[in-house]
C-alpha positions in Angstrom: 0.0 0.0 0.0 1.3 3.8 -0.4 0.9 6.5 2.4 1.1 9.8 2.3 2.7 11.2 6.1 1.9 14.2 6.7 4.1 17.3 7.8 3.5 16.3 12.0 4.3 13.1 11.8 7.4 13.8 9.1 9.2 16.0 11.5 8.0 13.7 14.6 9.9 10.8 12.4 13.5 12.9 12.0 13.2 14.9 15.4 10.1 13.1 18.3 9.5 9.6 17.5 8.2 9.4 21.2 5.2 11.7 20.1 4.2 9.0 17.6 1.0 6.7 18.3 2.6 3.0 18.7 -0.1 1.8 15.5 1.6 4.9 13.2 5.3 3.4 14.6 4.0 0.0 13.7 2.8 0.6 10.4 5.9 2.9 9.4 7.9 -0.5 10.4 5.7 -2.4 7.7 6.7 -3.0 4.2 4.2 -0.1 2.5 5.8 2.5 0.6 5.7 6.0 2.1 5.5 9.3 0.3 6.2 13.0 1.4 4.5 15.2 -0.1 6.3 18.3 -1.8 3.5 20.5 -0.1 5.0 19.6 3.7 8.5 20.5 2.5 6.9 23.6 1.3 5.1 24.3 4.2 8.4 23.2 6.5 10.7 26.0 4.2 8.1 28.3 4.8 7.5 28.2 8.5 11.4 27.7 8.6 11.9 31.1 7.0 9.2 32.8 9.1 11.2 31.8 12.3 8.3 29.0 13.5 10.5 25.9 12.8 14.0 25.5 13.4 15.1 23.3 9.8 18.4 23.2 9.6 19.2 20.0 7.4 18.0 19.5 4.2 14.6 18.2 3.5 14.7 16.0 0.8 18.0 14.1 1.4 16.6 13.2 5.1 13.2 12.4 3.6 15.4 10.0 1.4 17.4 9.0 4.3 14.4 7.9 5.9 13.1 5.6 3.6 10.2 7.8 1.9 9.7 8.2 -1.6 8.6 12.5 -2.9 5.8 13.1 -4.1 5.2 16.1 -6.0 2.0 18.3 -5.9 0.1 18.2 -9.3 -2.5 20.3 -11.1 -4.8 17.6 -10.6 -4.0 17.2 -7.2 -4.9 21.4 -7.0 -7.6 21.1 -9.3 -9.5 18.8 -6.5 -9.3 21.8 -4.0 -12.2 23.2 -5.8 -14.1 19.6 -4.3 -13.0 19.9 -0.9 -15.9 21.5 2.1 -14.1 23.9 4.4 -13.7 21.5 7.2 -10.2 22.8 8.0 -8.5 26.0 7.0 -5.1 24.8 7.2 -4.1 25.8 3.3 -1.7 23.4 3.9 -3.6 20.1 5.0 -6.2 20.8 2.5 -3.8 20.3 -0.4 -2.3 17.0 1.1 -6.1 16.0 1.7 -6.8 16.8 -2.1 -3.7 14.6 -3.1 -4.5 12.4 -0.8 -8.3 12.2 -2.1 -7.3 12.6 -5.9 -4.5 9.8 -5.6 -6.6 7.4 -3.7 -4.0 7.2 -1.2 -4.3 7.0 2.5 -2.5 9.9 4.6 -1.3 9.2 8.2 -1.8 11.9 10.7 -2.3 13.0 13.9 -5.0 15.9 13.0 -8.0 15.2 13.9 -9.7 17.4 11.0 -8.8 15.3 8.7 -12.1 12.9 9.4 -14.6 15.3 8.2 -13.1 14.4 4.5 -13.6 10.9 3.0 -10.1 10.0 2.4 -8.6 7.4 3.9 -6.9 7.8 7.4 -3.9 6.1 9.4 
């Protein structure tokens, strides 16, 4: 199976495993592939830049250290934004809820907003 992470538990993986659930630790030890998407390493950069997240390694060599595949944000993947109820404001979780949605691919997190959308949860 694929899984998208999303940005929490992505910088819980590299920085907190302790704040991981013990079923997102057990699945991340299981032989699915894992994506990141390019929209948490934007949002990290970002928040990095604006002084709310210390990031000082680079992104996409530790993604690829950690055994996750990229995944890059496409125009279809922004076209389903159009689809998605306002359930959560977070610009950010809505686009990895409209990959995760257009994709047909589960996304593990931690957010709790994510169950008022139909895609699949971990």
């Amino acid at each position: 199976m694929n899984i998208i992470i999303d940005t929490h538990i992505f910088i819980w993986l590299l920085k907190k495993p302790e704040k991981l659930e013990p079923e997102h630790i057990q699945i991340l030890k299981s032989p699915h592939e894992f994506f990141l998407s390019s929209i948490s390493i934007a949002e990290m950069m970002i928040k990095s830049s604006i002084g709310k997240l210390n990031v000082n390694y680079d992104l996409v060599d530790m993604a690829l250290q950690s055994g996750l595949k990229l995944l890059d944000f496409s125009a279809q993947d922004a076209n389903y934004l159009k689809k998605l109820p306002l359930h959560h404001k977070d610009l950010f979780d809505r686009m990895l809820i409209a990959q995760s949605l257009c994709l047909s691919m589960p996304i593990m997190t931690c957010d709790n907003k994510f169950k008022y959308y139909e895609c699949d949860l971990i």
